[in-house]
N, C-alpha and C positions, 0 to 999 in steps of 0.2 A: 372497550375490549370484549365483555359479552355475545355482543352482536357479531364478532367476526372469528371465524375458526383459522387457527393457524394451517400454512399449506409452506410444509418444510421444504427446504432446495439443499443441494449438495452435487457438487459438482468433484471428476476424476480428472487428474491432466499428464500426458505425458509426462512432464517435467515441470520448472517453474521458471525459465526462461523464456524469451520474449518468441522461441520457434517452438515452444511446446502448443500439443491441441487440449482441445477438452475430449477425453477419451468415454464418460460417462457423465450426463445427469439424472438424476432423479428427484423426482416429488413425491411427498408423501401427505396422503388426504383423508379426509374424515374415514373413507371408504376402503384406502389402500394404497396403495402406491402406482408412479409409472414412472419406466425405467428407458434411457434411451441410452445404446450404447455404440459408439465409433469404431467399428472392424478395420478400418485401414485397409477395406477392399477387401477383406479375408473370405473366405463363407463361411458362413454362420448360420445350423438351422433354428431358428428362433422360436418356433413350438416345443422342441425338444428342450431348449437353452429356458427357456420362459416356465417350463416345469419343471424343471431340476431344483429351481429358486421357489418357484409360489408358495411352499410350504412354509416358509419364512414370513412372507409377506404380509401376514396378520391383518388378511380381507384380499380385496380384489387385486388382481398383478395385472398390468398392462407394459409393456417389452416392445419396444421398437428397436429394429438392427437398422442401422447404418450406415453407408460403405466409407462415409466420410465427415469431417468436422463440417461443412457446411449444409451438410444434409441434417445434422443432428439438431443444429440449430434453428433449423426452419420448422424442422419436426417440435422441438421441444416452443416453437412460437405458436403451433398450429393446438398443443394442447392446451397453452396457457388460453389461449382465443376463445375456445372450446368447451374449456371446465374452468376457468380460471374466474371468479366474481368478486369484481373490486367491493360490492357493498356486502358481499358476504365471509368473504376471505384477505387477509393479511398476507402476504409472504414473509417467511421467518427461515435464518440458517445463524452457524455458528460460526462466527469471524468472517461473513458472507460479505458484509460491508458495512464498519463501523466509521464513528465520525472522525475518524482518525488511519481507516485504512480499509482493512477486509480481502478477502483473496477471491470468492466464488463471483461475484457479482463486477465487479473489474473485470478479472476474465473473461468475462462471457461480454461485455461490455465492447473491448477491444476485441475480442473475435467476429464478435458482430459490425463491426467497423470496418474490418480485413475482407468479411466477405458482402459488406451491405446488404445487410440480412436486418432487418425491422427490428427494435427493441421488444424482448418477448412480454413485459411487463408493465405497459402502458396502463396507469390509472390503479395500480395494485400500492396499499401500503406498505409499508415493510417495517420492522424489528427485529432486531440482531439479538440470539439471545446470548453473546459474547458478554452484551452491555447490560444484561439483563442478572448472569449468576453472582455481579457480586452484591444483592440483596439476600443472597443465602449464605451461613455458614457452612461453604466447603474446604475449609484449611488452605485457601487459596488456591485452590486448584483451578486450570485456567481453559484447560483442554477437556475437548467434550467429552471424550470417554471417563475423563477423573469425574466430573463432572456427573455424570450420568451414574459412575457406580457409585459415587455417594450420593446422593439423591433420591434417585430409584432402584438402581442394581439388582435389574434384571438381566438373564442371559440373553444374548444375542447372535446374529447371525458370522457375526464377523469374523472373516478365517485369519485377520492378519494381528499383528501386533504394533507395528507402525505403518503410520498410514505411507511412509516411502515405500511399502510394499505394490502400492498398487502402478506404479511403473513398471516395477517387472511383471506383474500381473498382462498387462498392456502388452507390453513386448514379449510374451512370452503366449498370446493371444489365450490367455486362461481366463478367460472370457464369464465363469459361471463364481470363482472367486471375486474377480473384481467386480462382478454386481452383487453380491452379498456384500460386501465392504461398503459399495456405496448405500445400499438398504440399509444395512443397520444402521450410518450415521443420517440416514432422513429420518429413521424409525426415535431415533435417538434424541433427536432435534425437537422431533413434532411431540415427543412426552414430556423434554423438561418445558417447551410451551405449554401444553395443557398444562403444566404443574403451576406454573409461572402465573397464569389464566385465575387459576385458584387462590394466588399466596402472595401476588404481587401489587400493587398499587398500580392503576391506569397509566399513571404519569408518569411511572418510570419505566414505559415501556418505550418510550421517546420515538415513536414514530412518523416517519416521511415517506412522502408521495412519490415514487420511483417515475411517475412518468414526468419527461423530459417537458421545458417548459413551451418546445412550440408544437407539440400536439395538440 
């Protein structure tokens, strides 16, 4: 675990039925983050959108608009490609994909399947740090924000209080909310990893090889 620095994921979706998209990803990395988000065709001036937020970003912001779910996913393949290094980095999210379920990583899974779009994660580890909180005393708290404010509990970007806010966020194309929301929970993610890094045993990070077995 030393050797490899976590690189947070977090995914936004319409809804959570089998016709909802993914409205937002984001990564968050040693350096900063990058944010890819699904306009539904809208326009979106993405200099302006991408400075409203960087103050937040705690290091470098990278913002791609996209007019569509298949666009976003090719996009968010092309940075994993890019900056993404299996021998130096980990992929890590909260309830992204445990050995019993997970939401972010399924989804994007079968959307990539819908649009036969490459898996973006070939050759990347992973750890969930769902599997990972209950090596700490948080009163059982199971959700990343509890999670986080007992932990660390620092302030963040997040304008919403439940994450079913970022649907209307989506339809309502308030476009500079719903990338704060998805910021703070990569920002959120990739600190209780570094924390985890520090406090935790190797072995209970239980981690597996995301790429599929005939690559």
């Amino acid at each position: 675990m030393s050797d490899l620095a976590p690189i947070a994921f977090d995914i936004e979706t319409s809804g959570f039925d089998s016709e909802s998209v993914i409205t937002v990803a984001g990564l968050a990395h040693e350096l900063g983050s990058f944010l890819i988000v699904n306009t539904a065709g809208q326009e979106v001036e993405a200099r302006r959108l991408e400075s409203s937020i960087e103050c937040h970003a705690g290091g470098q912001l990278e913002l791609a608009v996209c007019p569509n779910e298949q666009s976003l996913l090719e996009t968010l393949g092309d940075f994993a490609t890019d900056h993404l290094d299996g021998d130096r980095h980990y992929l890590t999210a909260f309830n992204g994909e445990t050995w019993k379920g997970g939401f972010d990583l399924p989804f994007v899974r079968t959307a990539c399947v819908s649009y036969q779009v490459e898996w973006p994660f070939p050759d990347m580890a992973y750890a969930d740090m769902f599997d990972i909180v209950d090596r700490f005393n948080t009163d059982k708290e199971r959700d990343l924000v509890g999670v986080y404010d007992q932990l660390i509990g620092r302030e963040t970007c997040d304008p919403f209080e439940e994450s079913s806010e970022a649907v209307d966020a989506f339809e309502n194309g308030e476009w500079e909310a719903l990338l704060c929301h998805n910021l703070a929970d990569i920002r959120r993610t990739r600190e209780i990893a570094t924390l985890a890094g520090e406090y935790v045993a190797s072995s209970d990070f239980r981690m597996k090889n995301l790429s599929p077995p005939d690559r």
